[in-house]
BAVOPA-763226 format. One record per residue (C-alpha): chain; residue number from 0; residue in one letter; x, y, z. Coordinates in steps of 0.1 Angstrom, whole numbers. Layout:
<koltors>
<c:A	k:NUM	r:A	c1:X	c2:Y	c3:Z>
...
</koltors>
This chain:
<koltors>
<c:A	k:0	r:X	c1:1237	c2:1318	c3:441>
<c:A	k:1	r:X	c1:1226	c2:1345	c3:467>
<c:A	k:2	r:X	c1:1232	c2:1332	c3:503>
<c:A	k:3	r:X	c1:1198	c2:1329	c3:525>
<c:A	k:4	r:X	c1:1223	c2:1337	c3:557>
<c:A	k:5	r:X	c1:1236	c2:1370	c3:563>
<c:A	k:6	r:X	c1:1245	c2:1372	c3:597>
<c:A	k:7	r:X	c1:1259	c2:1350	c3:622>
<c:A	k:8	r:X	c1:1252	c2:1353	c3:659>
<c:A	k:9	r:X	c1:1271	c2:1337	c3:686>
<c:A	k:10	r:X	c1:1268	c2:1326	c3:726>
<c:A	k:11	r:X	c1:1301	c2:1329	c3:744>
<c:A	k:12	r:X	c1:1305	c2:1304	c3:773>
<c:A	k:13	r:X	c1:1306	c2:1266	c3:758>
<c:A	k:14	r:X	c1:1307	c2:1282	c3:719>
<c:A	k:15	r:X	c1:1339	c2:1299	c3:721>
<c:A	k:16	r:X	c1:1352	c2:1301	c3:755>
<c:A	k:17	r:X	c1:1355	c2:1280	c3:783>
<c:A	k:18	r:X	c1:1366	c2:1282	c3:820>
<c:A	k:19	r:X	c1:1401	c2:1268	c3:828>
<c:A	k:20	r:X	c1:1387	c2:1264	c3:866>
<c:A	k:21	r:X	c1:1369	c2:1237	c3:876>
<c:A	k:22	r:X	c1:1338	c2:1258	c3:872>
<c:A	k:23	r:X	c1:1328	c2:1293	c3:861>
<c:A	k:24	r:X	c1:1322	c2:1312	c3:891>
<c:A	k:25	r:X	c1:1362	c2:1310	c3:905>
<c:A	k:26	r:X	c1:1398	c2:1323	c3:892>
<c:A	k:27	r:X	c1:1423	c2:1309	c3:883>
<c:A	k:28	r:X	c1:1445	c2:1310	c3:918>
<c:A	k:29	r:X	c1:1414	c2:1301	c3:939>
<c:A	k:30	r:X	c1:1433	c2:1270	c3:952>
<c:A	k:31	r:X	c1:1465	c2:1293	c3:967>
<c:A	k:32	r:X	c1:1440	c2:1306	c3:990>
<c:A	k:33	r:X	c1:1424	c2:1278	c3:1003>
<c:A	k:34	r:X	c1:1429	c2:1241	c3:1004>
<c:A	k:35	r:X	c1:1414	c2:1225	c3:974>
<c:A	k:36	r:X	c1:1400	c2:1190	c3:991>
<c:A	k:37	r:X	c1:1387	c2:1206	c3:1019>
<c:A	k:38	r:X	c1:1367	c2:1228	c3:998>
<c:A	k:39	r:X	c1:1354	c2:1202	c3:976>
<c:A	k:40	r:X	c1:1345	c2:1181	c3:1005>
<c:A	k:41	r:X	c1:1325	c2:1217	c3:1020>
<c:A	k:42	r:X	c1:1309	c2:1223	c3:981>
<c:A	k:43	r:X	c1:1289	c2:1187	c3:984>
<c:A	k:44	r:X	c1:1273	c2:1197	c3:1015>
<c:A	k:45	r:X	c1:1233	c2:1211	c3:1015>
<c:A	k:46	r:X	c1:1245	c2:1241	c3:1031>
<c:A	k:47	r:X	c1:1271	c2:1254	c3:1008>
<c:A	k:48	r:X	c1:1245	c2:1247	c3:980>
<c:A	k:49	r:X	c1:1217	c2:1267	c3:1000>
<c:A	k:50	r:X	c1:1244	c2:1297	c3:1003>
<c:A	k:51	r:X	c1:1256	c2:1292	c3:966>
<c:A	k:52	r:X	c1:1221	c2:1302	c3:951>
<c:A	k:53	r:X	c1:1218	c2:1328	c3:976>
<c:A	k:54	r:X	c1:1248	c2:1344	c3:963>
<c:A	k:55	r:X	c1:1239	c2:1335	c3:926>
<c:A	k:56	r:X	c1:1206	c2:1353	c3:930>
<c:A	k:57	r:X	c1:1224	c2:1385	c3:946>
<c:A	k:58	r:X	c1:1245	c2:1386	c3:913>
<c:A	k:59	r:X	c1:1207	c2:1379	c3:891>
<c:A	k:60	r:X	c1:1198	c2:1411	c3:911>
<c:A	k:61	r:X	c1:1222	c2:1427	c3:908>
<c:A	k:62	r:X	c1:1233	c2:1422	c3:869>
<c:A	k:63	r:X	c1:1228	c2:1458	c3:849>
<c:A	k:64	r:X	c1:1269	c2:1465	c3:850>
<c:A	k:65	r:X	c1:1285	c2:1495	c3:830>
<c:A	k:66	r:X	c1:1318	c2:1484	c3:837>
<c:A	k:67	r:X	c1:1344	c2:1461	c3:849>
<c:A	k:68	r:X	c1:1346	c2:1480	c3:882>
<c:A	k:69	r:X	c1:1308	c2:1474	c3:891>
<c:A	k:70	r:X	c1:1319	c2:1439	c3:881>
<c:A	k:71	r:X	c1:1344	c2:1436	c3:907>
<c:A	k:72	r:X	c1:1321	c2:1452	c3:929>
<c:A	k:73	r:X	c1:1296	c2:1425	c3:928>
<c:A	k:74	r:X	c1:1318	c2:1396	c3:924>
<c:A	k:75	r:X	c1:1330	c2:1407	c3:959>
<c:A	k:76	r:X	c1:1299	c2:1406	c3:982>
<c:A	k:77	r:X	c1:1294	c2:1373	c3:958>
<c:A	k:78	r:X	c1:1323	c2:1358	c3:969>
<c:A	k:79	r:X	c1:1310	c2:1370	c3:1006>
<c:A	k:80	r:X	c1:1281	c2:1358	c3:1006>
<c:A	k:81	r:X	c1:1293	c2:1321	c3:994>
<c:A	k:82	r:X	c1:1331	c2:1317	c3:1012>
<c:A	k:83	r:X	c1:1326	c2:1336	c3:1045>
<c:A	k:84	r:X	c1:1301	c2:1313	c3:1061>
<c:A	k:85	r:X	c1:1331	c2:1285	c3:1057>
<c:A	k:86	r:X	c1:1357	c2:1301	c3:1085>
<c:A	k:87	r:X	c1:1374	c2:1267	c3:1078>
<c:A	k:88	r:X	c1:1386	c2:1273	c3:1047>
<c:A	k:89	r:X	c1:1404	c2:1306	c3:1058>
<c:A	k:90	r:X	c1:1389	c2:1333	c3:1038>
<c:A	k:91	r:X	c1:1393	c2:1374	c3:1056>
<c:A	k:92	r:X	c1:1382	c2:1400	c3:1040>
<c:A	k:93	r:X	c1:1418	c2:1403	c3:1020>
<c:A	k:94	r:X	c1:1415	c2:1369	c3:1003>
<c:A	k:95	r:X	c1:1382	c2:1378	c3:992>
<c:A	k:96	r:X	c1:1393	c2:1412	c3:975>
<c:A	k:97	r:X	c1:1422	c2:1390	c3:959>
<c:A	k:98	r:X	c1:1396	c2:1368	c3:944>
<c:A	k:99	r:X	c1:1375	c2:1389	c3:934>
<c:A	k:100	r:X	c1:1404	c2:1412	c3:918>
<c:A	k:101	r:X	c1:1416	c2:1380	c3:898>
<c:A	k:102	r:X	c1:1381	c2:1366	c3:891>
<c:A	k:103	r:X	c1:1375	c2:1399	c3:871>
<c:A	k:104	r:X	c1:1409	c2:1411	c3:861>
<c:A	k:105	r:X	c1:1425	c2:1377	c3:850>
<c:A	k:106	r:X	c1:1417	c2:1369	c3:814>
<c:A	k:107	r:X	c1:1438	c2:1340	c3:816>
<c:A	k:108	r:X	c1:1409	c2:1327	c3:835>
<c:A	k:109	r:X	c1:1390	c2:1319	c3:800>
<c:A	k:110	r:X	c1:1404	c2:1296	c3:773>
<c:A	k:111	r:X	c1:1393	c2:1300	c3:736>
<c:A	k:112	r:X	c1:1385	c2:1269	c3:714>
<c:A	k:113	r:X	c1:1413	c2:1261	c3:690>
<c:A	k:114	r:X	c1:1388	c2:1266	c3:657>
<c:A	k:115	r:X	c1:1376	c2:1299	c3:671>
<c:A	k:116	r:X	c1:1397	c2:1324	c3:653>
<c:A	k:117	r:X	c1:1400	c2:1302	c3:622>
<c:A	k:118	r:X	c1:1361	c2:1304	c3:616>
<c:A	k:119	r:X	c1:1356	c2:1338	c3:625>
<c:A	k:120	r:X	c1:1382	c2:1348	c3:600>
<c:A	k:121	r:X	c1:1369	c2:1328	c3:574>
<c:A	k:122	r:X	c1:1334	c2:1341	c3:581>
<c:A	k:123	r:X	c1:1345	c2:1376	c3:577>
<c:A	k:124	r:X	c1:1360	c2:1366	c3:547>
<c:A	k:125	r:X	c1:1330	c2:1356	c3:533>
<c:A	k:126	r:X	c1:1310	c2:1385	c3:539>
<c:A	k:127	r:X	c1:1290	c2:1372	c3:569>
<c:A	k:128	r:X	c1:1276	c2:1401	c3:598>
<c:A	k:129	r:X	c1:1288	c2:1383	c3:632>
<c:A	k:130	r:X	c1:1272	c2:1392	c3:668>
<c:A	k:131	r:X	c1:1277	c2:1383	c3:698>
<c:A	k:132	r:X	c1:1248	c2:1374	c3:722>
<c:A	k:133	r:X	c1:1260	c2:1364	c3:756>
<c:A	k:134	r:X	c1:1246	c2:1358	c3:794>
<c:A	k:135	r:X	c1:1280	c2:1378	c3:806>
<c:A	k:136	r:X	c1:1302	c2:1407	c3:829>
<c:A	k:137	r:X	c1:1317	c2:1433	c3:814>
<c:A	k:138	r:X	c1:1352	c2:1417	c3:811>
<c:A	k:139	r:X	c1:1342	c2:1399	c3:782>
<c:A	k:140	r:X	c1:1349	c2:1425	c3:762>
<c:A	k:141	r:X	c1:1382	c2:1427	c3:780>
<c:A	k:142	r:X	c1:1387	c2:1384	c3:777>
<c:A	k:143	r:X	c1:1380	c2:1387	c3:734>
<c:A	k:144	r:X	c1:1403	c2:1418	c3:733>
<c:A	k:145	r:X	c1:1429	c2:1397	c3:751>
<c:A	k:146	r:X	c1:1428	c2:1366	c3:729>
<c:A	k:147	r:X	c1:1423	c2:1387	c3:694>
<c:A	k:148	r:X	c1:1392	c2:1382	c3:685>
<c:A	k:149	r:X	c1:1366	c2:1413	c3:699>
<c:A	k:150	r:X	c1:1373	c2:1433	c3:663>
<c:A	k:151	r:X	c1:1356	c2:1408	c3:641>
<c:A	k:152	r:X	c1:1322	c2:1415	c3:660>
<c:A	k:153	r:X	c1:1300	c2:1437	c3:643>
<c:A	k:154	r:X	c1:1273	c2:1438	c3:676>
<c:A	k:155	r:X	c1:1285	c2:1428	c3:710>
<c:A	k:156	r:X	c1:1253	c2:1418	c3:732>
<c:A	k:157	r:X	c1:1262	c2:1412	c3:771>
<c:A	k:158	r:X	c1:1233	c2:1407	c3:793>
<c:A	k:159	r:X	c1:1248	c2:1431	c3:818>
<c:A	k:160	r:X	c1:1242	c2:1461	c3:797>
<c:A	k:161	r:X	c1:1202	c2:1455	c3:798>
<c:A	k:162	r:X	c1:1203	c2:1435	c3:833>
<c:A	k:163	r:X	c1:1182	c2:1408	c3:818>
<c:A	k:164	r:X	c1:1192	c2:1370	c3:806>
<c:A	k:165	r:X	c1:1186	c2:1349	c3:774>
<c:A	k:166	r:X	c1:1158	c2:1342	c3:763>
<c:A	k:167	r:X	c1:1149	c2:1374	c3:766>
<c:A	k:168	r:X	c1:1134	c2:1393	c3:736>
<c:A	k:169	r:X	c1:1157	c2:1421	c3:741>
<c:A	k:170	r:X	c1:1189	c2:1401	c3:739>
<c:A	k:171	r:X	c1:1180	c2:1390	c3:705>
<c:A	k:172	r:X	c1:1164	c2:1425	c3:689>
<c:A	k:173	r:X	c1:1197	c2:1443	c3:706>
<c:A	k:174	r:X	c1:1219	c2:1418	c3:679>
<c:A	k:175	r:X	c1:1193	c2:1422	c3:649>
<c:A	k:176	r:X	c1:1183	c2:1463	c3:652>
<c:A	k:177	r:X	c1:1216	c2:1474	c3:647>
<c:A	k:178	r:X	c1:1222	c2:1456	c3:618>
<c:A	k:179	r:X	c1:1187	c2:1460	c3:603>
<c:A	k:180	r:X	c1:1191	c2:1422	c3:601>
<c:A	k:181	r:X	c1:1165	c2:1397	c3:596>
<c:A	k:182	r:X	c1:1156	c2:1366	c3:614>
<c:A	k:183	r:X	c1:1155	c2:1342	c3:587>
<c:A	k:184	r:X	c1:1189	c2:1357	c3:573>
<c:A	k:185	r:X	c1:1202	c2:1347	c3:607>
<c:A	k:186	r:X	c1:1214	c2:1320	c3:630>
<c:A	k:187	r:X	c1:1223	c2:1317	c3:663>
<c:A	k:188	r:X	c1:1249	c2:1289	c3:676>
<c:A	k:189	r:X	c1:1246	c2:1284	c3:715>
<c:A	k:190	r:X	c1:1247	c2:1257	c3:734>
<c:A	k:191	r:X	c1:1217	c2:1260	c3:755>
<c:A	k:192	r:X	c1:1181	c2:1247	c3:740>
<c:A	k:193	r:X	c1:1163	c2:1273	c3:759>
<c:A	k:194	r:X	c1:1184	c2:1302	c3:745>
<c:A	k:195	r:X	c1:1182	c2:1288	c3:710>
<c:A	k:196	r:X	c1:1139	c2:1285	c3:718>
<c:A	k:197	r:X	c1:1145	c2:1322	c3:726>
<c:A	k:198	r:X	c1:1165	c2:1331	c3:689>
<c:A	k:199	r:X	c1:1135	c2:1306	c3:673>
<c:A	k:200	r:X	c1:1108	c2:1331	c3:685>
<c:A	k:201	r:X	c1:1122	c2:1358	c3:667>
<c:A	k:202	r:X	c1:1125	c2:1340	c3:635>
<c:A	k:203	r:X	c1:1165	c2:1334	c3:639>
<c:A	k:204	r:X	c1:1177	c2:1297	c3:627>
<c:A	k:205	r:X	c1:1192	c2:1282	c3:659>
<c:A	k:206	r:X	c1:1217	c2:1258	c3:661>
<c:A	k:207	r:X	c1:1230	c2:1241	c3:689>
<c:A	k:208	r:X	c1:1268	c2:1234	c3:700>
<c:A	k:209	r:X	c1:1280	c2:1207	c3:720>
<c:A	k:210	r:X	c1:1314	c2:1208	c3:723>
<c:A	k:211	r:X	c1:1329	c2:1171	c3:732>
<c:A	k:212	r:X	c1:1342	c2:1182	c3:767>
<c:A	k:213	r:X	c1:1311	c2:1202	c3:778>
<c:A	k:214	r:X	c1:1293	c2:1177	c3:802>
<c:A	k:215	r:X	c1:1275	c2:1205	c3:816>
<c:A	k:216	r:X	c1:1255	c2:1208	c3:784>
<c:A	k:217	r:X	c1:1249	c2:1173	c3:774>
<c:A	k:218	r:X	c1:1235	c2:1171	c3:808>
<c:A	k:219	r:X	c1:1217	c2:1205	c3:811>
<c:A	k:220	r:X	c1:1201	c2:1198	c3:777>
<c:A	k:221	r:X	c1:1197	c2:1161	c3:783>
<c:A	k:222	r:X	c1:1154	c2:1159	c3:773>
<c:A	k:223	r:X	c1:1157	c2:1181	c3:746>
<c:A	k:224	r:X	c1:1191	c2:1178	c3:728>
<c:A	k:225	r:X	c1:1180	c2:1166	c3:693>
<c:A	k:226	r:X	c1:1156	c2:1196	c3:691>
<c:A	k:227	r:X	c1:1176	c2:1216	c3:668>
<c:A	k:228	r:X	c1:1205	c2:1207	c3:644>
<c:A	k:229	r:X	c1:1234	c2:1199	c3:665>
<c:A	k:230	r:X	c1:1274	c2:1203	c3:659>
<c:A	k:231	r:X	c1:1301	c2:1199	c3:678>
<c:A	k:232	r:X	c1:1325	c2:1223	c3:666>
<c:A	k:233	r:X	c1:1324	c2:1256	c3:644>
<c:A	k:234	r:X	c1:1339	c2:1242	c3:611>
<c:A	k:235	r:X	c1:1308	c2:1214	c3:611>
<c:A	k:236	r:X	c1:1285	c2:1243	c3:619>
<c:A	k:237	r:X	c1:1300	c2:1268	c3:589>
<c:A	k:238	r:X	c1:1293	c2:1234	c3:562>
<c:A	k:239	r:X	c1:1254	c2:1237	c3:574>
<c:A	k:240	r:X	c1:1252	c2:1271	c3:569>
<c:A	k:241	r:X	c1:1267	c2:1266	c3:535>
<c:A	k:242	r:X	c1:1237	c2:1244	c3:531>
<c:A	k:243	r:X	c1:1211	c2:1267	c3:543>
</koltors>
C-alpha cells in the first residue's frame, strides 16, 4: 500500500523541547543572580507585567536574526528593558550580560522529550521527509546539534530567519517549497490550535500535541482543544499517521 503521508513537519517548544526554567524567557542560573522569592513576588505585580510586554514586543520587532550573536544582542536590551526597572532585585549592567550570555549560549537550558530521538529515528527509517517549523532564535539550531538530533531534518524553519511568526503563510511554504512537498502528503504536529489553523490553510493535516506536563497549552488552547486530533506523545501520533 502506498503511504498518503510523505512528510512530517514539526513545532519545537512543547513538541520536542521544553524549558528546564520555570518559564521560557530565563536561563538556567537566573536564580544565582537574584533572589528567587523576591522576584516572584515582583513578577505578580501590574507593573512588571506592563514592562514584560514592553520588552516582549521589543524582541517581536526586533525578530529577523542571522545569527546567535544578534540573538544575544537582543536578549540583552530584553533583559533591560524587563530587570532594570526592579533595582531591588540587584541587576547592573554585568548581571544582565551574564544572563543574556547564558540565556543564548546555554543549551542545557532546553530539555528534549524522552520519545524524541526514538521517533525521529524510526521516521527516517521509514522513509518519511521531516521539517521543522518553529516560532524560534537562532540557537535552536545550536540546542538540536547539542542533543543529536538537528541531522535528521530535511528543512529547518525558524521564524527569525523571515522575522515573521506562525501562522504565517511563509512559515509553512518555507517547509513545503524545498521539498516540492504537498499539503495533503503532509502533517504538522504543534501544540498550538492557531498554528495548526495556520498548516490547515495550506492543505497540511494538523495535529495537535499536548504533552501531559504542558499546562501552558491545555490552558492556552482551552476553547478550542478538541479541534483537531489530539496526542500526547510522538509514538501515539506516528500510529495515526499509520492510519492516514
Amino acid at each position: 500500500m502506498i503511504k498518503k503521508i510523505k512528510n512530517i513537519f514539526l513545532d519545537a517548544g512543547y513538541t520536542l523541547i521544553y524549558p528546564k526554567m520555570f518559564s521560557w524567557w530565563f536561563p538556567l542560573n537566573f536564580f544565582e543572580l537574584c533572589d528567587k522569592e523576591l522576584f516572584f513576588e515582583i513578577e505578580k505585580s501590574e507593573e512588571y507585567k506592563k514592562i514584560f510586554a514592553k520588552g516582549y514586543q521589543y524582541l517581536d520587532d526586533n525578530h529577523l536574526l542571522k545569527d546567535e550573536n544578534d540573538e544575544y544582542d537582543v536578549f540583552l536590551e530584553f533583559f533591560k528593558i524587563i530587570l532594570l526597572p526592579f533595582p531591588e532585585l540587584g541587576f547592573d549592567e554585568e548581571k544582565i550580560k551574564i544572563t543574556a550570555q547564558n540565556w543564548v549560549f546555554d543549551y542545557e537550558r532546553l530539555g528534549i522529550y524522552p520519545d524524541v530521538k526514538i521517533m525521529l529515528e524510526k521516521w527516517k527509517n521509514d522513509g518519511y521527509k521531516l521539517g521543522i517549523i518553529s516560532d524560534t532564535w537562532p540557537s535552536l539550531v545550536s540546542v538540536f546539534k547539542h542533543y543529536g538530533i538537528y541531522d535528521y531534518f530535511d528543512v529547518f524553519v525558524k521564524s527569525c530567519d523571515h522575522g515573521i511568526w506562525k501562522p504565517h503563510e511563509k512559515m509553512y511554504l518555507s517547509a513545503l517549497n524545498p521539498l516540492n512537498a504537498k499539503g495533503e502528503e503532509s502533517v504538522f504536529v504543534d501544540d498550538s490550535i492557531g498554528c495548526l489553523e495556520g498548516a490547515e490553510r495550506h492543505g497540511i493535516n494538523p495535529i495537535q500535541i499536548a504533552r501531559s506536563n504542558n499546562n501552558w497549552t491545555m490552558q492556552f488552547n482551552k476553547s478550542k482543544e478538541e479541534k483537531y486530533p489530539k496526542f500526547e506523545n510522538l509514538s501515539e501520533i506516528d500510529g495515526y499517521i499509520n492510519s492516514l
